[in-house]
VOMIPA-745754 format. One record per residue (C-alpha): x, y, z. Coordinates in steps of 0.2 Angstrom, whole numbers, plus 5000, padded with zeros to 4 digits. Each point is the difference from the previous one (the first is absolute). Layout:
VOMIPA-745754
XYZ;...
end
This chain:
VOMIPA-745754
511050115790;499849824994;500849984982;499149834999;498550064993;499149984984;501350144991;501549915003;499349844994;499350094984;502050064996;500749835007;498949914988;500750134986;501949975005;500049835001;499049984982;501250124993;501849955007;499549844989;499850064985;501650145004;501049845002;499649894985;500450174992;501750025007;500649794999;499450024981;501150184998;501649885011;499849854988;500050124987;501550135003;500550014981;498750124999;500850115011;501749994995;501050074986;499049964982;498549955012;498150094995;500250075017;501750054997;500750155012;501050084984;498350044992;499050035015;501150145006;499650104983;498050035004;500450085016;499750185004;501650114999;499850075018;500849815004;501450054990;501050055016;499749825007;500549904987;501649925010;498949955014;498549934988;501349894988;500649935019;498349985005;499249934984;501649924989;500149844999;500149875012;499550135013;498350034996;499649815002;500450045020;498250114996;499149864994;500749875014;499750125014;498150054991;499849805002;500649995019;498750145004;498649914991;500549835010;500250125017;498250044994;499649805000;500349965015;498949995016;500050095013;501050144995;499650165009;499350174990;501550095006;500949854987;498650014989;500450214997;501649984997;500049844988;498850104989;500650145002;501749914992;498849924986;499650174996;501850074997;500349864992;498850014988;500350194995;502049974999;499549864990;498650114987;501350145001;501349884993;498949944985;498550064993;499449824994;499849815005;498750065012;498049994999;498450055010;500449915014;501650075002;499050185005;498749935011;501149915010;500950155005;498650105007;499449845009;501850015009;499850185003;498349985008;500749885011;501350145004;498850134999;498949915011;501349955014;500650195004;498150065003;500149925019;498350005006;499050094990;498849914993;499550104988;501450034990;500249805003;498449984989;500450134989;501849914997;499049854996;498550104990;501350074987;500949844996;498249944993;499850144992;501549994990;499749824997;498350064993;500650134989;501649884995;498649894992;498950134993;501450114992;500449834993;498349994992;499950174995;501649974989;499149854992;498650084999;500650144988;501349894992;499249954982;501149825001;499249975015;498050054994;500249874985;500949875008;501549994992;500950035014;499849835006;500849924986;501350115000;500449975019;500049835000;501249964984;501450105010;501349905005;499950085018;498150005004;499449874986;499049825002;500149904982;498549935004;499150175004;500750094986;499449874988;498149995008;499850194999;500850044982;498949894994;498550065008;500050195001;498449975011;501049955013;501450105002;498650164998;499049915014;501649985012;500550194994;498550065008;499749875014;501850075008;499450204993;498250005009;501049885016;501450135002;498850135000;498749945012;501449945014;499750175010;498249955004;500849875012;500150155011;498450055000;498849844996;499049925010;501249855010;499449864987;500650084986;501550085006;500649845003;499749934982;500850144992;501649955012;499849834994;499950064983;501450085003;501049855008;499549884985;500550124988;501850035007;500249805002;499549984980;501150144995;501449885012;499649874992;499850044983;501350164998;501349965014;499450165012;500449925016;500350135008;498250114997;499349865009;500950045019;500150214994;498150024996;499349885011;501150085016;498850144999;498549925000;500049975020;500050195000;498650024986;498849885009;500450095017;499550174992;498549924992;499449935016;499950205006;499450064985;498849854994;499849895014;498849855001;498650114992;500850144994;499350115012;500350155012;500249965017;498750075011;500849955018;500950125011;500949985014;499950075017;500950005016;499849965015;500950135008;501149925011;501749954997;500549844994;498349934997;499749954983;498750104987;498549944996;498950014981;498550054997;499149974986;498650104992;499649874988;498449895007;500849815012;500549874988;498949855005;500449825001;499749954982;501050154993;501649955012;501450024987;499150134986;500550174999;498850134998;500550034984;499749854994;498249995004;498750054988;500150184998;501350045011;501349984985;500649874987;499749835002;501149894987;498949964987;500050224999;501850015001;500249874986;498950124991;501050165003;501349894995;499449974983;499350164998;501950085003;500649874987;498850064989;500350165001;502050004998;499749904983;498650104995;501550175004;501349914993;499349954982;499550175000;501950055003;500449904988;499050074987;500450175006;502049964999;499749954981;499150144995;501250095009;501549924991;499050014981;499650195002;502050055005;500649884985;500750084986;499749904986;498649875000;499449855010;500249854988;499349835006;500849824997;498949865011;499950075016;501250115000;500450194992;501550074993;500350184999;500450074982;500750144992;499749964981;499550044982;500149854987;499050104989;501150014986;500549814996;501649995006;501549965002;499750025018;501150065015;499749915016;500950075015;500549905016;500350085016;501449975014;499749945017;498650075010;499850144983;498050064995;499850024983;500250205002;501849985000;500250004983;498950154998;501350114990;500549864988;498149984997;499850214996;501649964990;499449864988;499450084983;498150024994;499249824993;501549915011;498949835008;500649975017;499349915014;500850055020;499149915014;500349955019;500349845005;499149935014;499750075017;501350164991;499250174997;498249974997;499849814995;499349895012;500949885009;500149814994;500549875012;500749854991;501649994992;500750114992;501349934991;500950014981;498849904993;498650085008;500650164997;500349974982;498249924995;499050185010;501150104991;499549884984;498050015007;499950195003;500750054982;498749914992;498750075011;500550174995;500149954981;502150055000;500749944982;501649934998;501750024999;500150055017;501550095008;500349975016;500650155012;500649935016;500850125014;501149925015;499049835004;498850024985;501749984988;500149805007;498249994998;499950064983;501349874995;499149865009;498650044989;501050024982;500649825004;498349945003;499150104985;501550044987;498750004987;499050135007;501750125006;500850124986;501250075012;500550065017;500750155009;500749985017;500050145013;501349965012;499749865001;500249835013;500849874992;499649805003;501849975007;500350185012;499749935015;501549874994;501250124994;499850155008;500550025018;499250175001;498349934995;500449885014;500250095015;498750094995;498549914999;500049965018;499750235001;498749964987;498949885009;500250095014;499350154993;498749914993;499549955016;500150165008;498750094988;499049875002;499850025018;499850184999;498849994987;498949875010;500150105018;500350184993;499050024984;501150114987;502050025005;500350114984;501150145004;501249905013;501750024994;500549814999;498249964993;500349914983;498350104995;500850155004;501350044988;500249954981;498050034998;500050175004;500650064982;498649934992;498850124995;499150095016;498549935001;500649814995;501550005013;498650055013;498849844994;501649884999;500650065017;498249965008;499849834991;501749955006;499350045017;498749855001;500849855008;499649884985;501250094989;501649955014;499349825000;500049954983;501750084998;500449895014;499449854990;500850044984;501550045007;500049785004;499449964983;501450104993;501449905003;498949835003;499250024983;500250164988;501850005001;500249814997;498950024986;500650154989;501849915002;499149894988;500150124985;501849994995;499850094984;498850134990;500550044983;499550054988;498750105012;500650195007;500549995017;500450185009;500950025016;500050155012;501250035016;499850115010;501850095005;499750005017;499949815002;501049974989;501450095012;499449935015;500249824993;501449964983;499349825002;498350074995;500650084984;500849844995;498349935001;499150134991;501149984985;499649825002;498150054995;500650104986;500649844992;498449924999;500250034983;500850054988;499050164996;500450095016;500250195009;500850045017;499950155006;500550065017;498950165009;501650075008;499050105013;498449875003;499549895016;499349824999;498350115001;500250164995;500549934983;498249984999;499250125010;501050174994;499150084984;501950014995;500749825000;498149924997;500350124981;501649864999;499049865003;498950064985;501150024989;500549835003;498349934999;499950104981;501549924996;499549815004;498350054992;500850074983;500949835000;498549885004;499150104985;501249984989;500149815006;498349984997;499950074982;501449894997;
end
């Protein structure tokens, strides 16, 4: 058997374009190697804690293997295979064994750390398994073909799961996910950012543009040759743009690998004219002689030399036909998509709780009743938190009490924004939706965990309008400073954060997991509320704003509540919970610190609380009531004063 065929050339073409971008990744990891020492993102110290226990047993052997230096002999032997990959005139014998080394490499290297990867990372390893794959079927030619068939598929589904993700994402159907991608430090371009937040055409045009492209690539596999090879050069340009403009080198060598093997199928399955072949070959009978074709189909004449038959009129499309199927599909996925988009909001307005309040060109989900003319209390949630949280504090509040609870954007049921999301902008929605609902001053503010900062930040922009606050185990401005417990543990929290984001965006709902952050505290609300906050904190939109506010935490709100230094006269009411309190001394330190805001203060500690069950637990939420009617009795009397 000659190996020099069409196959080999197909997976030659695929090693070569993927060894390059295997190596720019692994010189970038080399000139990088903080990151994968001690204190480094890709640390091995935290690494080692998101594997499975049955690894336990080989924990001497894996600190050995993954410590480091050690693990940068990994990365330097990952970039000797991809240069063995380089160079001419090495044999397949060479070729199997150098990716098969590019693939243990890479799993060694995912299995050490869960991040500082990205799409590419994936495909590249099933292109190097093919070629494996590929170099142990000998001669068989047709589990050859189907080597080469299956890498184009999954390069086909790679982009279309890719679009389907966009496609139900509601960031990505209004466009703000294009501003919010390129203001990232990582994947940003000043310039970009700038043209498409002030034009929200734009960014919703390129939103769609990469939506309706992702999800049309697999008809390269099936279109007529014209058009299969415009969607790969679609394709092409695309990956050079997102080089250029967000840095992904490397999705220009991993995608564009598989593309050999995606025209190579689409030449069986499409062809010239898209047509089935109607020869079929007979032999001669003796041994040796070569087999001949016979074609059914009527003789191709001289001025038809070069057209297939199905790209003759009636015998298939012709381009000007396959441009219009083209359209036709792109049509059709907007046309499905709009109506998934209305479908998703209907779907979101009809679970909601409370009501669907809209500001611009966005909605905020609220819980509230400013019937009676205030004073008004206005709860703020923690960190990824709907506005259901606070559903026994809100039972609890007595009869002609105002109050106003709501979700910030892309948490629970309000609809994501895509610009900043900083102190100040935080402060004037908060200032823009209590007008809209008619709330009357003084308001007390009720923050809980990251709502306590954001509650402060806003009494230091709006004293005027503030008669008092109560903090609900709260963050302080300065913990991150002066607590090493908060420290080493915010590396666990973005983690987590990430991790429920990816399992909400592949998986759909993860509650019931027992290390899902949906899973526990909500599940002593009332029944049917813990069953509704579990499934909102499902959607993937819920993880990424977390995500996002996590970074305007300490880049903004923190900075800015530091700024209020002092409250009095104004009540200020501050629960612990006893179980954090435990964990970290330096935490209660900072809680009395709140207390001393002002001079008309309580402090009270809920011996037997969580960080979230101080809310969540009809017990504990009954404290943070009486607090709030303490706070309030003091605002009154301060107001008839």
């Amino acid at each position: 058997m000659r190996f020099g065929d069409d196959i080999d050339v197909v997976l030659r073409r695929a090693e070569v374009l993927t060894s390059v971008g295997q190596l720019i990744g692994a010189l970038e990891q080399l000139s990088a190697s903080a990151e994968l020492g001690p204190g480094g993102f890709l640390a091995w110290d935290v690494g080692r804690l998101g594997l499975p226990p049955s690894w336990a047993p080989a924990a001497r052997t894996l600190d050995r293997l993954f410590g480091h230096p050690q693990v940068l002999g990994i990365v330097a032997a990952r970039g000797l295979a991809g240069l063995g990959l380089l160079m001419p005139g090495t044999g397949r014998p060479a070729r199997a064994a150098l990716s098969a080394t590019m693939c243990l490499t890479a799993y060694g290297l995912q299995a050490r750390a869960r991040y500082g990867f990205d799409g590419s990372d994936p495909l590249a390893f099933v292109t190097y398994a093919c070629s494996v794959l590929e170099k142990t079927c000998g001669g068989d030619r047709r589990a050859r073909e189907a080597v080469v068939a299956f890498l184009a598929a999954q390069a086909c589904l790679s982009y279309a799961t890719s679009g389907v993700s966009k496609l139900v994402s509601p960031v990505w159907r209004d466009g703000s996910a294009i501003p919010r991608i390129f203001r990232t430090e990582t994947l940003g371009d000043a310039f970009l950012h700038r043209a498409v937040r002030d034009r929200p055409w734009l960014a919703k045009t390129l939103a769609w543009s990469t939506i309706v492209g992702e999800l049309s690539f697999p008809l390269a596999l099936v279109a007529p040759r014209p058009v299969a090879r415009g969607i790969l050069a679609a394709g092409a340009a695309f990956h050079l743009g997102n080089a250029r403009l967000m840095g992904l080198n490397r999705f220009v060598w991993s995608y564009c690998a598989t593309y050999p093997a995606i025209a190579h199928v689409s030449r069986s399955l499409g062809g010239p004219g898209a047509g089935p072949k109607t020869g079929r070959t007979v032999s001669s009978g003796r041994a040796g002689q070569q087999s001949r074709t016979v074609t059914s189909g009527p003789t191709v004449r001289g001025g038809d030399t070069g057209r297939a038959a199905g790209d003759s009129p009636g015998g298939g499309l012709d381009r000007a036909g396959a441009a219009g199927l083209a359209l036709l599909a792109g049509v059709g996925v907007g046309t499905t998509a709009l109506g998934l988009a209305r479908q998703q909001r209907l779907r979101r307005a009809g679970s909601a709780p409370g009501r669907l309040v809209r500001l611009g060109r966005r909605e905020v989900h609220v819980l509230a009743d400013t019937s009676s003319g205030g004073p008004t209390v206005v709860f703020e949630s923690g960190l990824a938190c709907p506005v259901t949280a606070w559903s026994w504090a809100l039972r609890g509040l007595g009869p002609g009490v105002d109050h106003v609870a709501y979700d910030r954007p892309g948490i629970g049921w309000s609809a994501p924004y895509g610009g900043a999301q900083d102190a100040e902008w935080n402060s004037a929605a908060l200032v823009a939706l209590l007008a809209r609902l008619q709330a009357k001053p003084p308001f007390l503010l009720v923050g809980h965990s990251v709502g306590g900062v954001l509650i402060r930040s806003f009494a230091r922009r709006h004293p005027e309008m503030v008669g008092g606050l109560v903090f609900v185990d709260s963050s302080h401005p300065e913990q991150l400073d002066r607590s090493a417990g908060q420290r080493e543990t915010l590396p666990w929290v973005r983690q987590r954060l990430s991790t429920q984001w990816l399992r909400a965006l592949v998986g759909g709902p993860t509650a019931g997991r027992s290390d899902d952050l949906a899973a526990g505290p909500f599940g002593f609300l009332p029944a049917a509320v813990a069953a509704t906050t579990k499934a909102r904190m499902s959607t993937p939109a819920t993880w990424w704003s977390a995500r996002r506010e996590l970074r305007q935490w300490h880049q903004s709100w923190s900075p800015d509540a530091a700024g209020l230094t002092t409250f009095s006269p104004a009540p200020v009411a501050v629960l612990t919970a006893g179980e954090t309190a435990r964990s970290d001394p330096a935490h209660l330190g900072l809680q009395r610190e709140l207390a001393e805001l002002s001079t008309v203060s309580r402090h009270d500690i809920v011996a037997d609380a969580g960080h979230n069950t101080l809310v969540t637990r009809r017990e504990h939420a009954d404290r943070v009531v009486a607090s709030i009617e303490w706070a309030l009795a003091r605002t009154t009397e301060a107001g008839h004063a």
